[in-house]
C-alpha positions as CSV (number, residue, x, y, z in Angstrom):
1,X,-10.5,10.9,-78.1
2,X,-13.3,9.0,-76.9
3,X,-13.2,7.3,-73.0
4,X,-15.3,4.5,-71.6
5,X,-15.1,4.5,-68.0
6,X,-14.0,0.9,-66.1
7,X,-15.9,0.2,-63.2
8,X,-14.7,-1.3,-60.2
9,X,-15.9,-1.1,-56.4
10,X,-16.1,2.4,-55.7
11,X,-14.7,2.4,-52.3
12,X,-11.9,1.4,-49.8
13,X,-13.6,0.0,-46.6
14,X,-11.8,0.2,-43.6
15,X,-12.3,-3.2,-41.8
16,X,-12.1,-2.0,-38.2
17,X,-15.7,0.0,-37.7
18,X,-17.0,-0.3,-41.4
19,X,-16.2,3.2,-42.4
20,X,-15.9,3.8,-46.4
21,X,-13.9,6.7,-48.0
22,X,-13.6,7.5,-51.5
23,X,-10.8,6.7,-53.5
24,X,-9.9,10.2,-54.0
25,X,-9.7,10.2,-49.9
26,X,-7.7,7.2,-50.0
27,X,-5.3,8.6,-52.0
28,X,-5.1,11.9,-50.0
29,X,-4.7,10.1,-46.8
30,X,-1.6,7.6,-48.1
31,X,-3.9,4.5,-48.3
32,X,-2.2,3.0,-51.2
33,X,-2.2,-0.5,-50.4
34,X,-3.0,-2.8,-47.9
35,X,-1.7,-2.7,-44.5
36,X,-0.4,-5.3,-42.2
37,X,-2.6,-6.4,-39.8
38,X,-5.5,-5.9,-42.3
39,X,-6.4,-2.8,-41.2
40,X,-7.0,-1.3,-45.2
41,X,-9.1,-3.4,-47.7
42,X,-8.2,-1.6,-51.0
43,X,-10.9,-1.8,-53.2
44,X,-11.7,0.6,-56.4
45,X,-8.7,1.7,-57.3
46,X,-6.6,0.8,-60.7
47,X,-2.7,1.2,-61.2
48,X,-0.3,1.5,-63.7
49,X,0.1,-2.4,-63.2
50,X,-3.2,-2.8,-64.3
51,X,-2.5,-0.4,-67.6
52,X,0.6,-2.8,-68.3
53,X,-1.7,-5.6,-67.5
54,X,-4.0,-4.9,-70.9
55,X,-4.2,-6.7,-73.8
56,X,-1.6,-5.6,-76.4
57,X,-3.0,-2.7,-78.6
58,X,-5.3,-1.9,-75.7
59,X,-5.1,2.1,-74.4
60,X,-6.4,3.6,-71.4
61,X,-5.5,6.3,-69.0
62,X,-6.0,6.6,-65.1
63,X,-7.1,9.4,-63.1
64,X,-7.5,8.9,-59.3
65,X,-7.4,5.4,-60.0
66,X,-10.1,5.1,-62.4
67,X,-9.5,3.2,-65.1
68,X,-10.6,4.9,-68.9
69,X,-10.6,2.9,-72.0
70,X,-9.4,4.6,-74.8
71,X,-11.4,4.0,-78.4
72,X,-9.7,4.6,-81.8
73,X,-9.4,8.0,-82.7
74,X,-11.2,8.9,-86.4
75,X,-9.4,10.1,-89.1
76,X,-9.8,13.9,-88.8
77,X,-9.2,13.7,-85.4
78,X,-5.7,11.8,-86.7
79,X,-5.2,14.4,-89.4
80,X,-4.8,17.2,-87.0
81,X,-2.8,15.5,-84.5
82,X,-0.4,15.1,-87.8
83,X,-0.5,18.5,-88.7
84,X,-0.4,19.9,-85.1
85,X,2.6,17.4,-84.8
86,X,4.5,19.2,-88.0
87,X,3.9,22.6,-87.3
88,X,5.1,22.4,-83.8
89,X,8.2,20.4,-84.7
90,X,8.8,22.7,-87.5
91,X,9.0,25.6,-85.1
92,X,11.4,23.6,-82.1
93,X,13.7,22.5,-85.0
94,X,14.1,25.8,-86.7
95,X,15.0,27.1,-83.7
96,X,17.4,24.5,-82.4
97,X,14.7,24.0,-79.2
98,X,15.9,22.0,-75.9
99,X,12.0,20.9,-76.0
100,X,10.8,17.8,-77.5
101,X,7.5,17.5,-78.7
102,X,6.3,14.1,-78.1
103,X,2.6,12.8,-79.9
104,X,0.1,10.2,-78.6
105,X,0.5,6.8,-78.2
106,X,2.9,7.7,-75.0
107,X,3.2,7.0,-71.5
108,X,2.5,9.9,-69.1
109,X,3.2,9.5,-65.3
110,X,2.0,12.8,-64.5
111,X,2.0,12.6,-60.8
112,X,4.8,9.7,-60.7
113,X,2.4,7.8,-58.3
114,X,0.3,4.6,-59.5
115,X,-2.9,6.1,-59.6
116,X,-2.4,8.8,-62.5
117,X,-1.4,7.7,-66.1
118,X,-2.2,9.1,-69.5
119,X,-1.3,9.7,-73.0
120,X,-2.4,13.0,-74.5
121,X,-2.5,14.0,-77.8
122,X,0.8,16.3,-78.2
123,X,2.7,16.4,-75.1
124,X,5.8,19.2,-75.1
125,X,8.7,18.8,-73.1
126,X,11.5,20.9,-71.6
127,X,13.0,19.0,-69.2
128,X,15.1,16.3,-70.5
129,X,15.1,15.1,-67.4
130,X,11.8,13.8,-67.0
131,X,12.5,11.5,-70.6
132,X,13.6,8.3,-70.4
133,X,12.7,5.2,-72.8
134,X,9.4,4.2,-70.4
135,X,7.8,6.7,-71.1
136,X,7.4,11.0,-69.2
137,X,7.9,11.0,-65.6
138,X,6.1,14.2,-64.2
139,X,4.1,17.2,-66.0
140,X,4.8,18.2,-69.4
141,X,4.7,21.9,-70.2
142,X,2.4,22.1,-72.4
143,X,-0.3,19.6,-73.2
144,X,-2.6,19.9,-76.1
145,X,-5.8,17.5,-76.4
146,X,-8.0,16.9,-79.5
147,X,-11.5,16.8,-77.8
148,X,-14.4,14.7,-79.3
149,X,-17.9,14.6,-78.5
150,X,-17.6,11.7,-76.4
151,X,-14.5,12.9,-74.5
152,X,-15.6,16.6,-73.9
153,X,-16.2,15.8,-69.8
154,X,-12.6,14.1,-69.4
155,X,-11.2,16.8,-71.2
156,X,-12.5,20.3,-69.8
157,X,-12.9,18.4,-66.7
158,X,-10.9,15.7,-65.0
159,X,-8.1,16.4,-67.1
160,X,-8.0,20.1,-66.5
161,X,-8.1,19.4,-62.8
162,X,-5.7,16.8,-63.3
163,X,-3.4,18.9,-65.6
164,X,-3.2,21.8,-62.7
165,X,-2.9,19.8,-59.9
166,X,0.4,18.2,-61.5
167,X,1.9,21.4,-62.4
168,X,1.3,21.4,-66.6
169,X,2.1,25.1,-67.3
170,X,-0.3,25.1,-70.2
171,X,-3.3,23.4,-71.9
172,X,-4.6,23.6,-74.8
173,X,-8.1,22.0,-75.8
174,X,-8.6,21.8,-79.3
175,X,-12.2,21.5,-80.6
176,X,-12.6,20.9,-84.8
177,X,-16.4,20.5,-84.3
178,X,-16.9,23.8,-83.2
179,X,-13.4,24.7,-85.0
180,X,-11.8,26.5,-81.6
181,X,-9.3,26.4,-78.8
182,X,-9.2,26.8,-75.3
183,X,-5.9,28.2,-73.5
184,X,-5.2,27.7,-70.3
185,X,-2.5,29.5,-68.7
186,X,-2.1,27.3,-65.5
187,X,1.6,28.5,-64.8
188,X,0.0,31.7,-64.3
189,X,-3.4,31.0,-63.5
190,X,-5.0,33.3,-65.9
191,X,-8.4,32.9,-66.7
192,X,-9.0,30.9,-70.2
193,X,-9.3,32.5,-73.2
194,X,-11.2,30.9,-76.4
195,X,-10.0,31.3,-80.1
196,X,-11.1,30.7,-83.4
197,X,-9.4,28.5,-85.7
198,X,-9.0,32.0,-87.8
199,X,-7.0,33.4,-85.2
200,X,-3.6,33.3,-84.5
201,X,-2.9,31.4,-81.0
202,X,0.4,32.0,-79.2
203,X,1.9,29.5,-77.5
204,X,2.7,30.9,-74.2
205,X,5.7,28.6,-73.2
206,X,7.4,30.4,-76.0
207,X,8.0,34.3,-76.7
208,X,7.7,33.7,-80.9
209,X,5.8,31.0,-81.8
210,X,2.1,31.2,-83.0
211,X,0.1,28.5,-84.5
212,X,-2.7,29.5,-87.7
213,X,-5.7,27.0,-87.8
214,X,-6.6,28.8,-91.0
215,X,-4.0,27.0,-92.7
216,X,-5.3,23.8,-91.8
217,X,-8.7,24.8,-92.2
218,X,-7.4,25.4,-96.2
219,X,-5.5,22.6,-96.0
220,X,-8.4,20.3,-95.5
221,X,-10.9,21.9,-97.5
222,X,-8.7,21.6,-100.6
223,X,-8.2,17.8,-99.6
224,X,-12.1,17.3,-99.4
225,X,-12.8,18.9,-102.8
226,X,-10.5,17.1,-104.7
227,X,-12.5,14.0,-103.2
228,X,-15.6,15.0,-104.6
């Protein structure tokens, strides 16, 4: 899904001596807000008060306190998620899961601070726990994201780092322009491996489940030549 960065000042300044840190740095250090006696100017960062802030129908994720606006997803990148969405449910139902598999739009406090909040694609969880009607308080198991031209950086980037730091025990990155996946195997910290949409990809969170791009690759292809 496509993300346009927010701007904001890029710094916290520290009043006594002028010295600037990163917002990263802030965060690391516990400078979350200002303290008495003005000692921190906090500057650059977004919260979760400013997501709940937007205008309604408005969608955007934070990571380290930057702010990304979320466009409209296309239709293929839609008719995936769908699919994605049945197969998986499919598999947790037939086989009377404790996981819930919960899809985009839906709140993701992946680090249960201020400073971290998104809404990936497919989200799977396994600790009920970590549920409640707001929205996912901590790291989901497994995280799958639909990546898009425009969204490739976030993606194989600051999400990955994001996703490991938090303690996701596996991502997926789905790509239907070049019709792969990538697996990461963060519980474990194996090395990524990259499939084709004609192979059969296991999810590793389960012993017995494996998902078959092929299919949808049919699936689709029959749907686009009946619209010829």
């Amino acid at each position: 899904m496509e993300h346009v960065a927010i701007e904001r000042e890029e710094y916290f300044m520290t009043i006594e001596g002028g010295k600037a840190k990163t917002a990263e740095q802030a965060i690391q250090e516990g400078e979350s807000n200002t303290e008495e006696g003005g000692k921190i100017l906090t500057r650059g960062l977004y919260t979760v008060a400013d997501i709940e802030a937007l205008p309604e129908g408005e969608r955007a994720e934070l990571i380290d306190g930057e702010m990304f606006i979320m466009a409209a997803p296309t239709w293929k990148h839609q008719d995936l998620l769908a699919w994605m969405m049945y197969v998986i449910k499919r598999h947790i139902m037939e086989n009377k899961g404790k996981c819930r598999m919960v899809p985009a739009p839906f709140a993701v406090y992946i680090k249960k601070d201020q400073y971290n909040y998104v809404e990936p694609d497919i989200i799977v969880i396994c600790d009920r726990d970590k549920l409640d009607n707001k929205g996912c308080h901590g790291a989901p198991d497994w995280v799958i994201e639909i990546v898009s031209p425009s969204s490739k950086y976030m993606d194989r980037v600051r999400k990955l780092t994001l996703y490991k730091e938090a303690g996701v025990r596996e991502y997926w990155i789905v790509d239907p322009m070049q019709t792969n996946v990538t697996v990461y195997d963060l519980e474990h910290n194996i090395d990524p491996k990259v499939y084709s949409f004609t192979d059969r990809i296991k999810a590793g969170i389960y012993e017995d489940f494996e998902i078959d791009f092929n299919e949808y690759l049919e699936e689709l292809k029959e749907f686009e030549a009946g619209g010829e």
